[in-house]
C-alpha positions as CSV (number, residue, x, y, z in Angstrom):
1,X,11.9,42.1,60.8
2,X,11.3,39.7,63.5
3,X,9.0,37.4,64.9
4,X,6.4,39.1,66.9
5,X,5.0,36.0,68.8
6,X,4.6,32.6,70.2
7,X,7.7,30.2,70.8
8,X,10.1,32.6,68.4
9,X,9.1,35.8,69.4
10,X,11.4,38.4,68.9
11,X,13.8,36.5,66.7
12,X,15.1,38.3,63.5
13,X,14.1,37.2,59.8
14,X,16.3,38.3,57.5
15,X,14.3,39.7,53.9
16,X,15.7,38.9,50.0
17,X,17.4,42.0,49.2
18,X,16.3,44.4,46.4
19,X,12.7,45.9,45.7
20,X,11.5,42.2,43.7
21,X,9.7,41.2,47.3
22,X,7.7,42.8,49.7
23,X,7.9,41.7,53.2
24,X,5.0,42.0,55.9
25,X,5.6,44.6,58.5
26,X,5.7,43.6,61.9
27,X,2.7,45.8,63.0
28,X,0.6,44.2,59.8
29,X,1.1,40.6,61.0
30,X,0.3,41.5,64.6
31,X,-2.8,42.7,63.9
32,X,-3.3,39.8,60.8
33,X,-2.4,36.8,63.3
34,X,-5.1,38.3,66.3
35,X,-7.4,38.2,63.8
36,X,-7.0,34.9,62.5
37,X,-6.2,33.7,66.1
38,X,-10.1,34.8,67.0
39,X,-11.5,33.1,62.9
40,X,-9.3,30.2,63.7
41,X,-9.4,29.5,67.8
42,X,-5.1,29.0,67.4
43,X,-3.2,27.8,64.6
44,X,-2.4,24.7,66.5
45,X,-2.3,21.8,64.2
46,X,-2.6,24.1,61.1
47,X,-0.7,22.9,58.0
48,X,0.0,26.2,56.1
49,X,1.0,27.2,52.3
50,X,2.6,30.5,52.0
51,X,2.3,31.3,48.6
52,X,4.8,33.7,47.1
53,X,6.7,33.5,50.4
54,X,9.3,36.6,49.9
55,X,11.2,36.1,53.9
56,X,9.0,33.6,55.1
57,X,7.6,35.9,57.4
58,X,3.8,35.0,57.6
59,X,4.5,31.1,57.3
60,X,7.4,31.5,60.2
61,X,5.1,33.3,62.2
62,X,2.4,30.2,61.8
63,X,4.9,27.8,63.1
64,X,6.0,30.1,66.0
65,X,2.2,30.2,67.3
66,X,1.5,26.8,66.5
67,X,1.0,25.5,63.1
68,X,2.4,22.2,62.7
69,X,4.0,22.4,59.3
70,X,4.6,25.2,56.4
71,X,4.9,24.8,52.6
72,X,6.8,28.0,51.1
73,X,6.9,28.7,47.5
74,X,9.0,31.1,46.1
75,X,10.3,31.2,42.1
76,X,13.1,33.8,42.9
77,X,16.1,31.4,43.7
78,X,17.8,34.1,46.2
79,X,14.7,34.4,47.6
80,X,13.8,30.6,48.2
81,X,17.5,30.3,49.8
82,X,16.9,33.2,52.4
83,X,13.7,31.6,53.4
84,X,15.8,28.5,54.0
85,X,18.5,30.6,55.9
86,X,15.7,31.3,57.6
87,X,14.2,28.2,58.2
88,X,17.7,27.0,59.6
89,X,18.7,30.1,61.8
90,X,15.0,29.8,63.5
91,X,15.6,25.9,64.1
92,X,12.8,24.5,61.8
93,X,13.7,21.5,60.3
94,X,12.8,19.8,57.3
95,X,9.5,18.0,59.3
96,X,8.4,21.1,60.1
97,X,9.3,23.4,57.0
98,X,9.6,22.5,52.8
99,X,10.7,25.3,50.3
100,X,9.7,24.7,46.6
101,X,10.8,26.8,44.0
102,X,7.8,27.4,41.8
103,X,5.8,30.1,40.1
104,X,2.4,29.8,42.5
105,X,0.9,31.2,39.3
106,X,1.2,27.8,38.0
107,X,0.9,25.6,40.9
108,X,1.3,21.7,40.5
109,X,-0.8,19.3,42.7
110,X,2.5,17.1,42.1
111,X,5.0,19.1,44.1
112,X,2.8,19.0,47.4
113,X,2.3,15.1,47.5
114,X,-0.2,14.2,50.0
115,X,-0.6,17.4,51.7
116,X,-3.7,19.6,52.6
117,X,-3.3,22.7,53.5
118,X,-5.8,24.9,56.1
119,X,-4.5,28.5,56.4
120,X,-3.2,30.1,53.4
121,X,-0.9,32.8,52.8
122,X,-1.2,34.9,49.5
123,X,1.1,38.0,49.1
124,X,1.6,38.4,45.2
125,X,3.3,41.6,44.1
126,X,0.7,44.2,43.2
127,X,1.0,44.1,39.7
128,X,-0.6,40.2,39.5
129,X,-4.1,40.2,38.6
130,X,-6.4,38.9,41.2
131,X,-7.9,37.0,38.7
132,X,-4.9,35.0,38.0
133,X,-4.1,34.2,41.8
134,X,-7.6,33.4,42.5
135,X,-7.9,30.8,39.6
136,X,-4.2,29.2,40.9
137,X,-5.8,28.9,44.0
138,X,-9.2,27.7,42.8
139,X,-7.5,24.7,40.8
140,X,-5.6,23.3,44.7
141,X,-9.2,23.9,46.3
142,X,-10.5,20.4,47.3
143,X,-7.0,18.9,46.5
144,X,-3.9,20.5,48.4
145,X,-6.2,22.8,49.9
146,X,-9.1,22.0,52.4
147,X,-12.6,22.9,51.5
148,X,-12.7,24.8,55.4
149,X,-9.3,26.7,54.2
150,X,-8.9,29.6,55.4
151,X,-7.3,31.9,52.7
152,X,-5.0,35.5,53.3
153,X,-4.6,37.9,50.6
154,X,-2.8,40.8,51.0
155,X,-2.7,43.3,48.5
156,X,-2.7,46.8,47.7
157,X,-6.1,48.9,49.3
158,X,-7.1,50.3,46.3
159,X,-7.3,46.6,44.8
160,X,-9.6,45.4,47.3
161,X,-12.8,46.2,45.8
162,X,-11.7,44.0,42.6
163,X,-10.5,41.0,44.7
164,X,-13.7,40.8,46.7
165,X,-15.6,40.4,42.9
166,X,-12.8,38.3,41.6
167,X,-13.5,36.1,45.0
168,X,-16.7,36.1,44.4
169,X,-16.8,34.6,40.9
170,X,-14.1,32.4,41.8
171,X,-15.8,30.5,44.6
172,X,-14.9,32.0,47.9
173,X,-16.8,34.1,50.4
174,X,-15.2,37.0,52.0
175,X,-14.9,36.4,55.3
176,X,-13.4,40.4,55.8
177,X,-11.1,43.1,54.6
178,X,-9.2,45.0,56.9
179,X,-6.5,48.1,56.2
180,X,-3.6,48.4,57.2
181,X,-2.1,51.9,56.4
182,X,-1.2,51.0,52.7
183,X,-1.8,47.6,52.8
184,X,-5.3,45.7,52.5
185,X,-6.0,41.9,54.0
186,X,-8.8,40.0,52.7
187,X,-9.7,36.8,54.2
188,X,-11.5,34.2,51.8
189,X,-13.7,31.0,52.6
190,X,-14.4,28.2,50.0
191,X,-18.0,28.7,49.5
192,X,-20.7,26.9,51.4
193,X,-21.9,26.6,47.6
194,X,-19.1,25.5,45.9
195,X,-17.8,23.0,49.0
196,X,-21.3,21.1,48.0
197,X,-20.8,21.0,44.1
């Protein structure tokens, strides 16, 4: 894998070994980043959560367009320390980049202090329920994550269908779903609604 723009383009990101994590092809996040460049207008000044980070890759990519800062949480200990390798062999330091070892199935306001995050990065493996994810998510909105957030979910296609009515109920808009051979991206909104509750 490698970065496939901005400042770091090119450079290599090295992925946890063994079939626990499921890093995001290079071809996925080009065509994942263009479209959140034209939702977003840049990722300059973004602060960015990637949720079950796995290599890094979509936070690492945020930074190298842009984004100011990254929060990745990973509960797999070998996993957490390759995203720091990472981290380090990319020359992110620790004001640009934190690593928390957590389940982001139960995520603690605690552990992210004062900050608010804007773009969000959600690649569970398959087998979570939307449902769970969603409600994780749902309990940060308004707290560590910003009411405009926008929110990434990628996921297996034949889920998406139950992740836009999981959204849905949850309190987020679909912005869009997208495919990507195998893999489907839908992008979520806090709702207009619930932002006003």
């Amino acid at each position: 894998m490698r970065i496939v723009a901005g400042t770091h383009r090119g450079r290599p990101i090295k992925a946890p070994e063994g079939s626990d994590t499921r890093p995001t092809i290079d071809r996925v996040r080009e065509a994942l980043f263009s479209s959140l460049y034209s939702l977003r207008g840049g990722f300059e000044g973004a602060t960015v959560l990637d949720a079950y980070a796995g290599s890094g890759a979509l936070g690492f990519e945020a930074l190298s367009r842009g984004a100011d800062s990254a929060v990745f949480c990973e509960r797999d200990r070998r996993a957490a320390k390759v995203v720091r390798d990472n981290a380090s062999s990319l020359g992110f330091g620790n004001d640009r980049v934190k690593v928390i070892e957590i389940d982001s199935l139960a995520p603690s306001q605690a552990r992210f202090g004062s900050t608010t995050f804007d773009l969000v990065f959600l690649d569970p493996p398959y087998a979570y329920d939307s449902t769970d994810v969603l409600d994780a998510v749902r309990a940060l909105c308004g707290k560590a994550i910003s009411e405009d957030a926008i929110i990434v979910y990628e996921h297996a296609i034949k889920s998406a269908d139950d992740i836009a009515r999981a959204s849905e109920s949850h309190g987020f808009e679909v912005a869009s779903q997208k495919k990507y051979g195998k893999t489907g991206v839908t992008i979520l909104r806090p709702s207009t609604e619930r932002s006003q509750a």
